[in-house]
Backbone as CSV, one residue per row, in Angstrom:
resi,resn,N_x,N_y,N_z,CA_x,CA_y,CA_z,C_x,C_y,C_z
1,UNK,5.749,-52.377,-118.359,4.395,-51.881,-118.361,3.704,-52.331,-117.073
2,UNK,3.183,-51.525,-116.411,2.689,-51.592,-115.161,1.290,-51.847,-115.502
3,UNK,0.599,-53.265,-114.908,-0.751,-53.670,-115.126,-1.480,-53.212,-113.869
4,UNK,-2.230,-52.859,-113.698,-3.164,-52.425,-112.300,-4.799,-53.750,-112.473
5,UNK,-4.927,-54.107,-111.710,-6.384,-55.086,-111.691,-6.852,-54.998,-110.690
6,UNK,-8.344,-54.615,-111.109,-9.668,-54.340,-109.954,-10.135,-55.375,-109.716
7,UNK,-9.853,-55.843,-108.260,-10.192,-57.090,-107.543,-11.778,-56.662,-107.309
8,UNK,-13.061,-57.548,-107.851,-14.320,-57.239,-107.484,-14.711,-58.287,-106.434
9,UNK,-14.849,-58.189,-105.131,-15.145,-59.730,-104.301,-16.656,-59.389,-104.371
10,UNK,-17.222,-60.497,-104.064,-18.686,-60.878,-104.052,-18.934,-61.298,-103.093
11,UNK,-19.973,-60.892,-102.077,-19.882,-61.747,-100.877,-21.832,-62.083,-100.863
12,UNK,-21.616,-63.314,-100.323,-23.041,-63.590,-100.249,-23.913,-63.585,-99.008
13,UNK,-24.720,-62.798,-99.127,-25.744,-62.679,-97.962,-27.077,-63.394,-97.891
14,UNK,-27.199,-64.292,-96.821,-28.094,-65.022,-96.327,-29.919,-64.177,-95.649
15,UNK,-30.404,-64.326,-96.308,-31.754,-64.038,-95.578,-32.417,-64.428,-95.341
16,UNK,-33.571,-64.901,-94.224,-34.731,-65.933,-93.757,-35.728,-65.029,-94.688
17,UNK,-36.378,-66.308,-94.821,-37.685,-65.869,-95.625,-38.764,-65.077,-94.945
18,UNK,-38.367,-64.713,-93.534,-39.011,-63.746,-92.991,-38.768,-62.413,-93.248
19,UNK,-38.009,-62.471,-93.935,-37.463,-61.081,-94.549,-37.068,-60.297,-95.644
20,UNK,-37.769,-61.199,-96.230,-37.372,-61.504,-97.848,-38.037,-60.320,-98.350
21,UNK,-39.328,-59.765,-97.281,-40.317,-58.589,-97.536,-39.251,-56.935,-97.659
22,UNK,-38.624,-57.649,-96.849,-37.977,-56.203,-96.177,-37.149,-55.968,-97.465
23,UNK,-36.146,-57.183,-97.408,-35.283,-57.438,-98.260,-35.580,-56.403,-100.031
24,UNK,-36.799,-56.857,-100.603,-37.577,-56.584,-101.704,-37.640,-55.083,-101.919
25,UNK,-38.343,-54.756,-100.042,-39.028,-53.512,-100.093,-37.319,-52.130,-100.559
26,UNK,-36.230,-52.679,-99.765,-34.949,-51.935,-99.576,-34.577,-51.833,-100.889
27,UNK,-34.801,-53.259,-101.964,-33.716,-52.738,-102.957,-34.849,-51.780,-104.158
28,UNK,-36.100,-51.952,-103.712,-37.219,-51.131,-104.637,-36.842,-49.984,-104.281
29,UNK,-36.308,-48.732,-102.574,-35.941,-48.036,-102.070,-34.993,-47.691,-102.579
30,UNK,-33.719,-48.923,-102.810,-32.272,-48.228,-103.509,-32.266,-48.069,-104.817
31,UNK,-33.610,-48.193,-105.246,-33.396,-48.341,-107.258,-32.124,-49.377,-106.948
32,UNK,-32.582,-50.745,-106.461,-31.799,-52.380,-107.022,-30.257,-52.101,-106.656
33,UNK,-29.801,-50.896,-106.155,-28.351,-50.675,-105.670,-28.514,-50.970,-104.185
34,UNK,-27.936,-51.894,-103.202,-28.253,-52.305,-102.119,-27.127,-52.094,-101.163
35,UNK,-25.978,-52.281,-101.922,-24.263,-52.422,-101.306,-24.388,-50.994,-100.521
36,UNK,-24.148,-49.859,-100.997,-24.382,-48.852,-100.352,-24.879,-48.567,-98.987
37,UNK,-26.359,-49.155,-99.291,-27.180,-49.081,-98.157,-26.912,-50.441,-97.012
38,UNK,-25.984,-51.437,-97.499,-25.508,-52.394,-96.464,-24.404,-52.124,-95.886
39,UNK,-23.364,-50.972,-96.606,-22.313,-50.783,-96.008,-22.785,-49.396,-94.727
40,UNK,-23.543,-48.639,-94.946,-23.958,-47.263,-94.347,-24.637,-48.070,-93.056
41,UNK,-25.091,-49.520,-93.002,-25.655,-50.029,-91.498,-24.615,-50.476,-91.075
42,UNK,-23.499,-51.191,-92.105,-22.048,-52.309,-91.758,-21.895,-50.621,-90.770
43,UNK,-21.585,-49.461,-91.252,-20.706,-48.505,-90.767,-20.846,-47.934,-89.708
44,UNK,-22.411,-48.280,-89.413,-23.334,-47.514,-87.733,-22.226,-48.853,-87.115
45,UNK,-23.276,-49.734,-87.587,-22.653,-50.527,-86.077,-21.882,-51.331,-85.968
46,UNK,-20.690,-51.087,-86.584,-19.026,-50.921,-86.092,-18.671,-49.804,-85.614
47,UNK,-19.006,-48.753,-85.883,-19.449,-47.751,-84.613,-19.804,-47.649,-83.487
48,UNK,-21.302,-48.053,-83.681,-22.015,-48.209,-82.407,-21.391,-49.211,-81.313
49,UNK,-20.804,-50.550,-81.810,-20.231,-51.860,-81.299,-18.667,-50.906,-80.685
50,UNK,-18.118,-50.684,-81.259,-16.993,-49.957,-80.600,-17.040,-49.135,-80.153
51,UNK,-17.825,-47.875,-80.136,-17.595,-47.410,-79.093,-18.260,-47.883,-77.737
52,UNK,-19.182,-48.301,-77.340,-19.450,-49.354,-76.583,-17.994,-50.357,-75.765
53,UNK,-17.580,-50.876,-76.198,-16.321,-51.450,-76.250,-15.917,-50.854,-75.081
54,UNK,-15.911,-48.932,-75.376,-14.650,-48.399,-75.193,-15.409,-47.446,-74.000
55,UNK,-16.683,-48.006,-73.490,-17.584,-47.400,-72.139,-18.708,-46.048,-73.063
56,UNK,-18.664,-46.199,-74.041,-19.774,-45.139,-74.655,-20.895,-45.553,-74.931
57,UNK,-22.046,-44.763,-74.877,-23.480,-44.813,-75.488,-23.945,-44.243,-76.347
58,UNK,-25.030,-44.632,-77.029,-25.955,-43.985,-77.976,-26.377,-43.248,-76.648
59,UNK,-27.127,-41.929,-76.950,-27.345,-40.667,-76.702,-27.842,-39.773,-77.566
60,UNK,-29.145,-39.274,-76.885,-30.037,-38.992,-78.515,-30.793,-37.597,-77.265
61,UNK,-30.526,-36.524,-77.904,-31.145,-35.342,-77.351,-32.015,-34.471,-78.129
62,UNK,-33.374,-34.355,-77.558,-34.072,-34.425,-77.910,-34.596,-32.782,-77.994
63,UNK,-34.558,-31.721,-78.753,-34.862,-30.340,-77.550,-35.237,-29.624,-79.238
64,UNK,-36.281,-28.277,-79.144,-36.153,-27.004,-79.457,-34.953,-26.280,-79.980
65,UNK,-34.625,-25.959,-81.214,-33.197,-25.722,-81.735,-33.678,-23.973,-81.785
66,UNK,-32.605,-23.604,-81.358,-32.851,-21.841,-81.349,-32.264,-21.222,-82.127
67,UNK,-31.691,-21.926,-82.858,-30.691,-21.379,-83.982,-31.073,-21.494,-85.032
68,UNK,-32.381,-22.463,-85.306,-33.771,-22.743,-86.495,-34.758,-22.294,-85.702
69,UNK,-34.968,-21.700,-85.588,-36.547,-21.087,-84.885,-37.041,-22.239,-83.834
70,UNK,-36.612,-22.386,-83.204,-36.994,-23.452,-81.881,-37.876,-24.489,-82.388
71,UNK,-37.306,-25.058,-83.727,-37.985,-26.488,-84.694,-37.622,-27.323,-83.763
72,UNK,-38.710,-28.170,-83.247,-38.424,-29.431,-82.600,-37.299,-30.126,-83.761
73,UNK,-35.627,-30.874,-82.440,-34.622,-31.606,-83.578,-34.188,-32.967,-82.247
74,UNK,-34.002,-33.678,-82.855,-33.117,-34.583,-82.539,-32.347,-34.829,-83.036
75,UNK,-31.482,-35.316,-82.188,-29.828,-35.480,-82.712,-29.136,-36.926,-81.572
76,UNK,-28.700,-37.772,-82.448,-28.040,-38.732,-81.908,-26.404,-39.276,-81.920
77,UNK,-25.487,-39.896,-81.056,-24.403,-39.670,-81.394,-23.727,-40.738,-80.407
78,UNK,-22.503,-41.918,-80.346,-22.216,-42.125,-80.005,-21.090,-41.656,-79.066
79,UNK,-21.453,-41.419,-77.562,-20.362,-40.630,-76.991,-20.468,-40.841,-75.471
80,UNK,-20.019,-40.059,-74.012,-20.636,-40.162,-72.923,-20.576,-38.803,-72.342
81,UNK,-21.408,-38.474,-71.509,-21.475,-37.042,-70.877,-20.302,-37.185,-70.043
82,UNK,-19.474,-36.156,-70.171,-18.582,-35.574,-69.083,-19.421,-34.846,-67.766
83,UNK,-20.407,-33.785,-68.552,-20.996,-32.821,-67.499,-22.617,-33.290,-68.152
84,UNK,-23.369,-33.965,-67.796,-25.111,-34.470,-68.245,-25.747,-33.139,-67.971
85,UNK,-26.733,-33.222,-69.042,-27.510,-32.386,-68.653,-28.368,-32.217,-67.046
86,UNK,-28.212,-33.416,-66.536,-28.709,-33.054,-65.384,-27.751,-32.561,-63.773
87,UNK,-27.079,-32.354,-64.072,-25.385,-32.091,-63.609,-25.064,-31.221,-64.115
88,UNK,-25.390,-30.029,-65.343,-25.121,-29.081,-65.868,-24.522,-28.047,-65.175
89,UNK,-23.159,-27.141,-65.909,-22.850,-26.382,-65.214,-23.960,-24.770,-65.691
90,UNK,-23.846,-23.790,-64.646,-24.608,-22.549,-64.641,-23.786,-21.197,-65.055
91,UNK,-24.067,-20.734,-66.211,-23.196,-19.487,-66.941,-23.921,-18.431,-66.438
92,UNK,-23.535,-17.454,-65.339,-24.353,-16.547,-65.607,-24.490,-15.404,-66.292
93,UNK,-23.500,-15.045,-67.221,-23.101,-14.276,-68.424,-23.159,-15.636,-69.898
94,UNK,-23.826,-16.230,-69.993,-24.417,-16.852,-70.927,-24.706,-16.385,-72.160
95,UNK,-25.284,-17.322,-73.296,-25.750,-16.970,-74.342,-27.159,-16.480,-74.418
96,UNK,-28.003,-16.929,-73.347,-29.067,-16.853,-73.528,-29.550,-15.823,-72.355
97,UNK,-30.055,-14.432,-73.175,-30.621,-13.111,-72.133,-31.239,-12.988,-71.728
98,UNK,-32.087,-13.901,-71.455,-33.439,-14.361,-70.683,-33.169,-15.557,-69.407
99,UNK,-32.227,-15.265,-68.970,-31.525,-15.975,-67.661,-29.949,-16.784,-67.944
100,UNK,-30.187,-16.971,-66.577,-28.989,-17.868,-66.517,-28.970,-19.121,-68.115
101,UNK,-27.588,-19.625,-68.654,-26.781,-20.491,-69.639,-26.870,-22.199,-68.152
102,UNK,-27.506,-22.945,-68.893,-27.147,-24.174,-68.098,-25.844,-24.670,-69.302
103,UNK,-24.971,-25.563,-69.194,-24.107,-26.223,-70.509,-23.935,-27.806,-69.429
104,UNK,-23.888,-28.330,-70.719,-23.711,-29.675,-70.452,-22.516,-30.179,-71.423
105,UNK,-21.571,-30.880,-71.168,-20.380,-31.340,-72.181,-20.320,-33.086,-72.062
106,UNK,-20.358,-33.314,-73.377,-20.206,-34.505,-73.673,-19.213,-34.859,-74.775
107,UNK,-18.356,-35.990,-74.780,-17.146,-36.840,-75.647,-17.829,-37.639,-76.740
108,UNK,-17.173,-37.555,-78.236,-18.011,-38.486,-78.518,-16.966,-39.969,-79.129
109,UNK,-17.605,-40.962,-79.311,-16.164,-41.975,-79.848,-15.321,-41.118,-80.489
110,UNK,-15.662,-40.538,-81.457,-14.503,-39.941,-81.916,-13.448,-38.815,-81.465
111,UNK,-13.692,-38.619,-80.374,-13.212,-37.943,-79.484,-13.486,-36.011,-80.082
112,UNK,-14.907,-36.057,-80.529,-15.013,-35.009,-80.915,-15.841,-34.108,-79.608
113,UNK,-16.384,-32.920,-79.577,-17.190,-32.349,-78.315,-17.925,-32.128,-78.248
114,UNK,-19.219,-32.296,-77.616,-20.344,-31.772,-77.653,-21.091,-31.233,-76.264
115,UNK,-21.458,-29.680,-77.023,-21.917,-28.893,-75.789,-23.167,-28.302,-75.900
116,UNK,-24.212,-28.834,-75.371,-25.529,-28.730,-75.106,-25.811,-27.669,-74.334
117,UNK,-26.505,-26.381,-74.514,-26.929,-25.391,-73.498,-28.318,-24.947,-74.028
118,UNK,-28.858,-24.238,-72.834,-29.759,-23.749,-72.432,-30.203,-22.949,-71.513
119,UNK,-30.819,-22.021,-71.789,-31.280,-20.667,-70.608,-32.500,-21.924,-69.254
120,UNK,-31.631,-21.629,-68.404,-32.429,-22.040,-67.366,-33.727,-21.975,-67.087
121,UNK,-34.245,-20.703,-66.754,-35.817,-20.212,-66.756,-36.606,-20.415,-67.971
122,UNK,-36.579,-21.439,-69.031,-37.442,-21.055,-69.910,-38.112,-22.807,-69.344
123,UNK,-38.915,-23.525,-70.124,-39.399,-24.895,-69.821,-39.897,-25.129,-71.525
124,UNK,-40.376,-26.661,-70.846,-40.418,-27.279,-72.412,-39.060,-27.444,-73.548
125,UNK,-38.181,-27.387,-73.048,-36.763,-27.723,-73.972,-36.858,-26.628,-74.720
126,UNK,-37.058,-25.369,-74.341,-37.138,-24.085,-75.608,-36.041,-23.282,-75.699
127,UNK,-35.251,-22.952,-76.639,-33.676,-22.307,-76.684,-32.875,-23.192,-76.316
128,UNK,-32.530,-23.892,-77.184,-31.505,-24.908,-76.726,-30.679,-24.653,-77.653
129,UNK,-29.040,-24.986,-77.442,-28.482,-25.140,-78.465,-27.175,-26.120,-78.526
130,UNK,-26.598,-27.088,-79.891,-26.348,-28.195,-79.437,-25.331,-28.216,-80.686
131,UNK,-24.176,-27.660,-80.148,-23.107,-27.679,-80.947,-22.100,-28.631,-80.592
132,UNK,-20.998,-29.181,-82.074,-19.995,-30.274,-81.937,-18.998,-29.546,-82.216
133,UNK,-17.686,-29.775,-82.284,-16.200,-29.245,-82.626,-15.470,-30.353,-82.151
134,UNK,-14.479,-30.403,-83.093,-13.781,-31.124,-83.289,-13.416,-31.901,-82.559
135,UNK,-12.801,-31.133,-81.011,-12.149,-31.523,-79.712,-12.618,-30.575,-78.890
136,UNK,-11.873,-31.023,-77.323,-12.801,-30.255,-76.128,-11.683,-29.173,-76.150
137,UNK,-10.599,-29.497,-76.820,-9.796,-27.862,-77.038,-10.229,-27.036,-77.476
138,UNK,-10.797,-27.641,-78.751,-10.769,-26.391,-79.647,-12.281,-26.097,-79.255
139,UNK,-12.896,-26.571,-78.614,-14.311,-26.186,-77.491,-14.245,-24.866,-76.809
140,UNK,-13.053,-25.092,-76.458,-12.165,-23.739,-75.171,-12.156,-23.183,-75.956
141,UNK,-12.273,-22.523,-77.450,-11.872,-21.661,-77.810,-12.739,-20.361,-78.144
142,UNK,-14.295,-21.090,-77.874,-15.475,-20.531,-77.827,-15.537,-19.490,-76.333
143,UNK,-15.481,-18.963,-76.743,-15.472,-17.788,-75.257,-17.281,-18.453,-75.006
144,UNK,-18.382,-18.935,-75.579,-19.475,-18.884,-75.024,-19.644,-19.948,-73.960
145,UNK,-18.060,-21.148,-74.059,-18.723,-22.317,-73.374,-17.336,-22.743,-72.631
146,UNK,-16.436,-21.714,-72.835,-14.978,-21.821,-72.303,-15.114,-22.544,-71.140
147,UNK,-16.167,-21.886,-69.913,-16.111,-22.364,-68.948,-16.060,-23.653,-68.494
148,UNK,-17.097,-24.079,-69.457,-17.856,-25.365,-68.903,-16.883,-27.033,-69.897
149,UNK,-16.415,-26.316,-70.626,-15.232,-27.083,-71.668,-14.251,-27.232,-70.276
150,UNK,-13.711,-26.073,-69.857,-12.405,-26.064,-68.837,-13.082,-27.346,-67.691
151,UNK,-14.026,-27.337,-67.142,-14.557,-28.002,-66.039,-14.858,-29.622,-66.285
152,UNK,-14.670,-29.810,-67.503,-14.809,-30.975,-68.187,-13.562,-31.685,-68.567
153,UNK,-12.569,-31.138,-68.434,-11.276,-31.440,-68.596,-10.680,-31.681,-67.240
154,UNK,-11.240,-30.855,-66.589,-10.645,-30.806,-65.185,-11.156,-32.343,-64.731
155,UNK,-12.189,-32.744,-64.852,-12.813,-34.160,-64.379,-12.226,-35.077,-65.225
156,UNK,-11.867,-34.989,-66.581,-11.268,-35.854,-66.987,-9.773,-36.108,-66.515
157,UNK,-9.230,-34.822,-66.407,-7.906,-35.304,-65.616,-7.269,-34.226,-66.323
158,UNK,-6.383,-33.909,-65.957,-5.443,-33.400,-67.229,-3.902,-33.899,-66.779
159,UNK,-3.918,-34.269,-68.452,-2.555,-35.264,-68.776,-1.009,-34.401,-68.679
160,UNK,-0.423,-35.356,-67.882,0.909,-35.090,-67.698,1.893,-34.305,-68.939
161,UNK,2.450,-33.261,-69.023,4.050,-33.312,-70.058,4.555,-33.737,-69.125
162,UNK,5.472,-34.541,-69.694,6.774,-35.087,-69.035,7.965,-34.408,-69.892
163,UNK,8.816,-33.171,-69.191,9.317,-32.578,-69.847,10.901,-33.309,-69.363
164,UNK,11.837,-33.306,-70.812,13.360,-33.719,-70.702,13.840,-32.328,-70.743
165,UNK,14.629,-32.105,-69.314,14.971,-30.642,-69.252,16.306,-30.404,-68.294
């Protein structure tokens, strides 16, 4: 007969009485369930701490979403620009028909992609749009941002096959 036993560890957390407010105010917030909400900060920043580590930043863009009716959004993400928005490459068959496509490509720790664009001629961060995928491959696969995916790879390098032939 095969016994299975749920190991429950307990770990104890220390708080200054300077914080005992906060402390109070969080578990009134979690309805008295707290673990949750200590593991979801444990989980940022072992995140945040590693990718750091590994030459990445927090990065938080701030713009007009055109794909929700140009609702002011922010969006934050641990990663680093390949192509910055201020370095942006210029589409001129773009998404946006009211001028030139600026795109900007950025990595994120997780080695997922992110490609930030925008019609050049407009101001105030208006028509923006700020899509992720998986990888900067499967980025390329977007005919809208092919370009600027390819040009981002190209700076990163592109990696050797070493073919046995």
């Amino acid at each position: 007969m095969l016994v299975t036993r749920i190991l429950r560890m307990n770990k104890t957390i220390y708080i200054r009485d300077e914080d005992i407010g906060v402390w109070d105010k969080a578990r009134e917030l979690a309805g008295e369930k707290l673990s949750p909400v200590i593991i979801a900060a444990l989980k940022r920043f072992v995140s945040e701490n590693e990718g750091v580590a590994k030459g990445f930043e927090r990065i938080v863009v701030q713009y007009a979403d055109s794909k929700n009716h140009d609702i002011p959004t922010a969006k934050a993400f641990i990663g680093r620009w390949i192509i910055s928005p201020e370095e942006a490459i210029t589409d001129y068959n773009g998404r946006f028909s009211d001028g030139p496509t600026m795109v900007a490509v950025a990595i994120t720790a997780k080695a997922r992609a992110v490609i930030y664009s925008w019609a050049d001629n407009q101001e105030n961060q208006k028509s923006r749009c700020f899509n992720v995928y998986d990888s900067l491959e499967f980025a390329a696969t977007d005919s809208q941002c092919n370009f600027a995916v390819r040009a981002a790879m190209e700076i990163l390098g592109v990696p050797i096959e070493d073919l046995d032939i």
